[in-house]
C-alpha positions in Angstrom: 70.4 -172.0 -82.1 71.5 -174.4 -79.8 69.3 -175.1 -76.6 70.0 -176.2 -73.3 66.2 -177.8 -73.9 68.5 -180.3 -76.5 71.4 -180.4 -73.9 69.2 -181.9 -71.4 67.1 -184.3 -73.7 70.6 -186.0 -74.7 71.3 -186.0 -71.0 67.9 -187.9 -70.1 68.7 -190.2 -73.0 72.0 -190.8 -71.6 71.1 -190.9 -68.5 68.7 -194.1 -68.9 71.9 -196.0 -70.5 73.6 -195.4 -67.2 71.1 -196.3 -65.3 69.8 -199.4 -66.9 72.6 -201.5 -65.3 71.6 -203.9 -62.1 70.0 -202.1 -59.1 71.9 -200.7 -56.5 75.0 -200.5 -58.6 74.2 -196.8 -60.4 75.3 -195.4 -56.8 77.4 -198.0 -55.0 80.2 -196.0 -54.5 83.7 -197.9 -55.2 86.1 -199.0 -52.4 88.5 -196.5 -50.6 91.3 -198.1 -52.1 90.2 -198.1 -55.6 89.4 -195.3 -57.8 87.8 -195.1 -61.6 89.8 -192.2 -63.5 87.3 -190.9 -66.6 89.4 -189.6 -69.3 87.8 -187.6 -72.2 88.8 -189.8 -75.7 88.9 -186.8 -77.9 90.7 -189.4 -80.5 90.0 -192.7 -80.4 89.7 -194.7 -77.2 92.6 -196.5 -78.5 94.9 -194.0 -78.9 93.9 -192.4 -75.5 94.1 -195.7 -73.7 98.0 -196.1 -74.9 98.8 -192.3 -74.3 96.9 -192.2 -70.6 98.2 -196.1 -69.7 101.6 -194.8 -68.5 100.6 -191.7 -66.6 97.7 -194.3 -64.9 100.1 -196.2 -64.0 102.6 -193.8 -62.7 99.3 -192.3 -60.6 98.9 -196.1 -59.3 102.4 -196.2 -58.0 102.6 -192.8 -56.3 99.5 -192.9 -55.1 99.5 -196.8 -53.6 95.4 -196.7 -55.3 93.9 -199.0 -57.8 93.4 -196.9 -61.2 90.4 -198.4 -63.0 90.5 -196.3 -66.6 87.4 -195.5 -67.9 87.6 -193.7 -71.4 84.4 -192.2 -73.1 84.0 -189.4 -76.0 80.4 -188.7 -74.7 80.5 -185.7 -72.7 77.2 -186.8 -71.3 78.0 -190.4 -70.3 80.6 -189.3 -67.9 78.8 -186.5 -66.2 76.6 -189.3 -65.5 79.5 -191.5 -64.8 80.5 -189.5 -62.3 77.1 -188.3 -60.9 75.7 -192.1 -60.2 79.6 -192.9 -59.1 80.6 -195.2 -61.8 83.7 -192.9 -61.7 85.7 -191.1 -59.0 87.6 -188.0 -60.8 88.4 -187.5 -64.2 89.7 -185.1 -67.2 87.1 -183.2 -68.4 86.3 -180.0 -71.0 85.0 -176.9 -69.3 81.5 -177.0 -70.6 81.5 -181.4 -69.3 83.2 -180.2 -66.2 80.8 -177.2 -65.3 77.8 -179.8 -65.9 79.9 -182.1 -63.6 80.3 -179.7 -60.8 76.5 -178.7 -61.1 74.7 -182.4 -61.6 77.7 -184.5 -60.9 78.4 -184.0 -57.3 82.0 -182.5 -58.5 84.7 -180.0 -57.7 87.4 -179.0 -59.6 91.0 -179.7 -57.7 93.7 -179.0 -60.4 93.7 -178.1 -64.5 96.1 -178.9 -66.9 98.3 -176.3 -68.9 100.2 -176.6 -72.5 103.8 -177.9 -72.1 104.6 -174.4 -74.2 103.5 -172.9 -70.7 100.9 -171.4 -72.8 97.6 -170.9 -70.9 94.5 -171.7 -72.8 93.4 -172.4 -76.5 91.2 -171.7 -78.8 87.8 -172.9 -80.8 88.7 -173.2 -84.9 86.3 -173.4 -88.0 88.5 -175.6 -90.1 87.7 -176.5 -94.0 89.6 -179.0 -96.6 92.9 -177.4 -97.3 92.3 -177.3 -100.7 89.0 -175.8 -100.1 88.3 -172.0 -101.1 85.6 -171.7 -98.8 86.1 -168.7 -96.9 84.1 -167.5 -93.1 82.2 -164.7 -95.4 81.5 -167.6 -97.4 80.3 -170.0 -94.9 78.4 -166.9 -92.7 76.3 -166.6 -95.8 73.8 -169.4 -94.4 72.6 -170.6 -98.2 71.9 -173.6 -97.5 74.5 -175.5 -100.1 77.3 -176.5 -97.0 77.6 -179.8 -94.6 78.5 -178.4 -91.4 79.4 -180.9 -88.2 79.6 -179.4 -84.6 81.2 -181.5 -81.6 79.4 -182.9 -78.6 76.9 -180.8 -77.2 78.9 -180.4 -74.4 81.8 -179.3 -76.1 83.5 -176.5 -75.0 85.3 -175.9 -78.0 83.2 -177.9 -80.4 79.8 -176.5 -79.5 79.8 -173.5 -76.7 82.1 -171.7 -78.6 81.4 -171.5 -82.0 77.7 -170.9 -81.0 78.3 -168.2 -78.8 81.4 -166.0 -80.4 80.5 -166.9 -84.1 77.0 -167.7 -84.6 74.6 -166.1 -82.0 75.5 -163.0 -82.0 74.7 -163.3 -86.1 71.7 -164.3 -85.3 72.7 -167.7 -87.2 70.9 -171.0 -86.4 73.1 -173.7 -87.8 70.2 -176.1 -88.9 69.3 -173.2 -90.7 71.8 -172.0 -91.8 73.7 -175.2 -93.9 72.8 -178.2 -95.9 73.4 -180.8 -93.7 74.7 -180.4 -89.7 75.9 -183.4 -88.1 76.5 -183.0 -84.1 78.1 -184.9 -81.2 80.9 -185.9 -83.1 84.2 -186.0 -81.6 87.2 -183.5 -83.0 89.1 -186.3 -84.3 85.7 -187.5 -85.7 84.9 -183.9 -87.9 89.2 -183.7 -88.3 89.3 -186.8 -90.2 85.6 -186.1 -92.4 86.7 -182.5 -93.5 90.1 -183.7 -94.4 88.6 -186.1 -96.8 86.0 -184.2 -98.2 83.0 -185.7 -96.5 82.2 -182.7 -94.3 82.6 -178.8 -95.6 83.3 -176.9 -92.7 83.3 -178.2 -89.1 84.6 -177.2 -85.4 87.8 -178.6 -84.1 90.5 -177.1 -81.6 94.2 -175.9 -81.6 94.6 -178.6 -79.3 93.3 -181.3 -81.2 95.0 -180.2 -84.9 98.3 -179.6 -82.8 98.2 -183.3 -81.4 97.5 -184.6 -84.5 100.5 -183.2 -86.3 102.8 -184.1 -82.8 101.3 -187.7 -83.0 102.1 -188.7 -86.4 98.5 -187.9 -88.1 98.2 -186.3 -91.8 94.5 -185.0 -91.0 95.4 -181.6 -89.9 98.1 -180.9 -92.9 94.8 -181.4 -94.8 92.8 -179.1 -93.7 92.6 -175.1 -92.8 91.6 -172.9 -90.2 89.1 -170.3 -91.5 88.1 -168.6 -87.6 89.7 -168.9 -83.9 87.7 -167.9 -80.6 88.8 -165.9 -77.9 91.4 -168.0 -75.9 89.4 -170.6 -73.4 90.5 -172.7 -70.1 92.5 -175.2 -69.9 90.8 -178.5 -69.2 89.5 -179.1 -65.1 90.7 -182.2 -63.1 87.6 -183.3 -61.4 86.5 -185.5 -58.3 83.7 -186.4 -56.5 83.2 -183.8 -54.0 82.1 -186.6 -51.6 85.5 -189.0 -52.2 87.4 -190.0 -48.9 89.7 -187.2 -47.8 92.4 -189.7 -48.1 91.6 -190.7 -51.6 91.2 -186.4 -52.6 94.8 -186.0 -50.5 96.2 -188.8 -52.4 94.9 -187.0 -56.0 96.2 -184.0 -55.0 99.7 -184.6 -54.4 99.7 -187.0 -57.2 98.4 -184.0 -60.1 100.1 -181.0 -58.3 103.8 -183.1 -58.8 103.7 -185.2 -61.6 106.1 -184.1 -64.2 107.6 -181.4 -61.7 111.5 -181.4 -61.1 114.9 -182.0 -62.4 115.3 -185.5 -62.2 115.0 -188.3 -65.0 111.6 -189.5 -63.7 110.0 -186.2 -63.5 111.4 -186.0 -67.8 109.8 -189.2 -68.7 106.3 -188.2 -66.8 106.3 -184.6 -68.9 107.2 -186.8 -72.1 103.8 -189.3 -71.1 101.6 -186.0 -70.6 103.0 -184.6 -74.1 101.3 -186.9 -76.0 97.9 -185.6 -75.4 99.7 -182.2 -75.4 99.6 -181.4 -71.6 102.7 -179.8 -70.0 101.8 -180.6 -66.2 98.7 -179.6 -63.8 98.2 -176.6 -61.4 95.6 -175.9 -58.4 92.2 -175.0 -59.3 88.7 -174.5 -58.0 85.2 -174.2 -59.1 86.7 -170.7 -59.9 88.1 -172.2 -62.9 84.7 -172.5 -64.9 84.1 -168.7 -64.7 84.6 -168.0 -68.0 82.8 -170.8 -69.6 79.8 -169.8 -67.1 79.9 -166.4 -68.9 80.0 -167.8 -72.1 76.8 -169.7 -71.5 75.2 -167.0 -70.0 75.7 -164.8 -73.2 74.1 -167.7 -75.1 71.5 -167.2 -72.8 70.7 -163.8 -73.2 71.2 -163.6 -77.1 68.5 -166.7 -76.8 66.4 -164.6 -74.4 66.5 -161.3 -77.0 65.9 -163.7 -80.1 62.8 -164.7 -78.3 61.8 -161.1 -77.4 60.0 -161.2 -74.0 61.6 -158.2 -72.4 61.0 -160.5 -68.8 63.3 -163.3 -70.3 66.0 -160.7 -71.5 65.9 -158.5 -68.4 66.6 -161.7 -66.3 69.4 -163.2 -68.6 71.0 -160.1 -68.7 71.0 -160.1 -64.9 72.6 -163.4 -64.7 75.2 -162.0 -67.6 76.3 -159.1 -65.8 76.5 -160.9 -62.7 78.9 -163.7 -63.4 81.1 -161.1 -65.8 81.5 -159.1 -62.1 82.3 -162.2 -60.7 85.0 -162.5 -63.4 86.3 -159.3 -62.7 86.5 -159.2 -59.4 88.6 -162.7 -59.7 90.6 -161.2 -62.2 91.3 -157.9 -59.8 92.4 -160.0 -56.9 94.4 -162.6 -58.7 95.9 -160.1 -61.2 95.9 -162.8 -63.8 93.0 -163.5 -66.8 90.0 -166.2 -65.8 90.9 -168.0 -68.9 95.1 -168.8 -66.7 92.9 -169.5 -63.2 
């Protein structure tokens, strides 16, 4: 099973890339009149940097700021970004964002939604189309099956999978297949299962979706074999200590672009359609509910595979704590976690 013990050895490894620049620069914050957007390259850092230019740009005008892009697929690296303020606000995925909020010095301000108006999407097992393989198949653990899971931080490539698929199976992935391959990137296990070099690996509705939009052949090549439960929308993030003017600035920026009638707010929706995102809402840390629950069921399905009744008591605590926290957000907004 995954650990967070593994979560937070890639984070110290990470962490001593970021930091190994000159001293004094890992937390020199950057001036009020200049901010460094992260965006998450779930394709290539190419592709993202000619789908995000336009939107930067448009944020640049409204917002009278300096963009400075910074594109990365490692969850990890911008968390750390972020934290040692290398960056100022970026896109995250839920499971990058909640480690954002809680090591990062961040707060969630807005999230995205689909431009189907659609709230949420979902985590997919996906095999070579013309693959037989079946889930039954691949649940059978045997040993004879590459398998590649996205970055540990991964919402949908890691979280996920491991805790609607395989923990409550009691299946260890490492155990469980041939060969596992992890941190790679959904475009990354998209384009290896699609030419044979992987069996079964995670990917998103998102991703597969954007690759058919933009052009790509990848996900005509493969099939989906199991969905998860619907999850979040991705969390806009800044530093929860930027200027107030900077944060105002953001804010009005999101919470309009693409909104309207006119033939500017058109072209804006067409930039954010590319990587398949219909516009942005208001959010809070309230937004990363569901993925908190999610971990803390990995938790306590870690805790009862270990077997000290202390462990399992206490992770069940945590468990049924933040699923009344879901509730009760649920009760008083009348609308599911996963649309918050």
């Amino acid at each position: 099973m995954i650990t967070r013990r593994r979560v937070a050895a890639l984070a110290g490894s990470t962490l001593a890339l970021v930091g190994c620049g000159k001293t004094g620069h890992a937390t020199q914050s950057v001036p009020v009149g200049e901010v460094h957007f992260s965006v998450l390259s779930t394709e290539s850092t190419q592709a993202m940097s000619r789908y995000w230019q336009p939107i930067l740009e448009d944020m640049r005008k409204q917002t009278g700021l300096k963009i400075t892009p910074y594109y990365s697929n490692n969850y990890t690296l911008l968390v750390e970004a972020l934290r040692f303020k290398k960056t100022d606000a970026g896109w995250f995925s839920n499971q990058s964002g909640l480690e954002a909020v809680r090591r990062g010095g961040g707060e969630v301000f807005a999230r995205t939604f689909s431009p189907s108006g659609i709230d949420g999407y979902t985590s997919v097992l996906i095999v070579n189309a013309k693959n037989p393989l079946t889930l039954d198949k691949v649940l059978k653990c045997n040993k004879t099956l590459s398998f590649g899971l996205g970055d540990v931080l991964s919402t949908s490539g890691t979280l996920a999978p491991m805790t609607y698929l395989f923990a409550p199976r009691d299946i260890r992935p490492m155990d469980c297949f041939k060969q596992v391959r992890s941190g790679s990137s959904h475009q990354a296990n998209l384009v290896a299962v699609a030419n044979g070099q992987l069996d079964v690996a995670t990917n998103n509705s998102t991703s597969l979706m954007l690759d058919k939009q933009n052009g790509g052949h990848e996900a005509d090549r493969v099939r989906v074999i199991w969905r998860s439960p619907v999850l979040p929308e991705d969390p806009i993030i800044w530093r929860r200590d930027l200027d107030p003017r900077v944060k105002e600035k953001l804010r009005q920026f999101f919470l309009t672009y693409g909104q309207g009638d006119s033939p500017e707010a058109a072209r804006a929706r067409g930039y954010m359609a590319k990587v398949h995102v219909g516009g942005f809402k208001p959010a809070d840390d309230n937004h990363l509910l569901p993925v908190r629950e999610m971990e803390a069921t990995e938790h306590w399905l870690q805790a009862k595979d270990g077997g000290d009744p202390k462990r399992i008591a206490e992770a069940k605590a945590a468990l049924d704590g933040i699923h009344a926290q879901r509730v009760a957000l649920e009760a008083r907004t009348r609308a599911p976690a996963a649309a918050q």
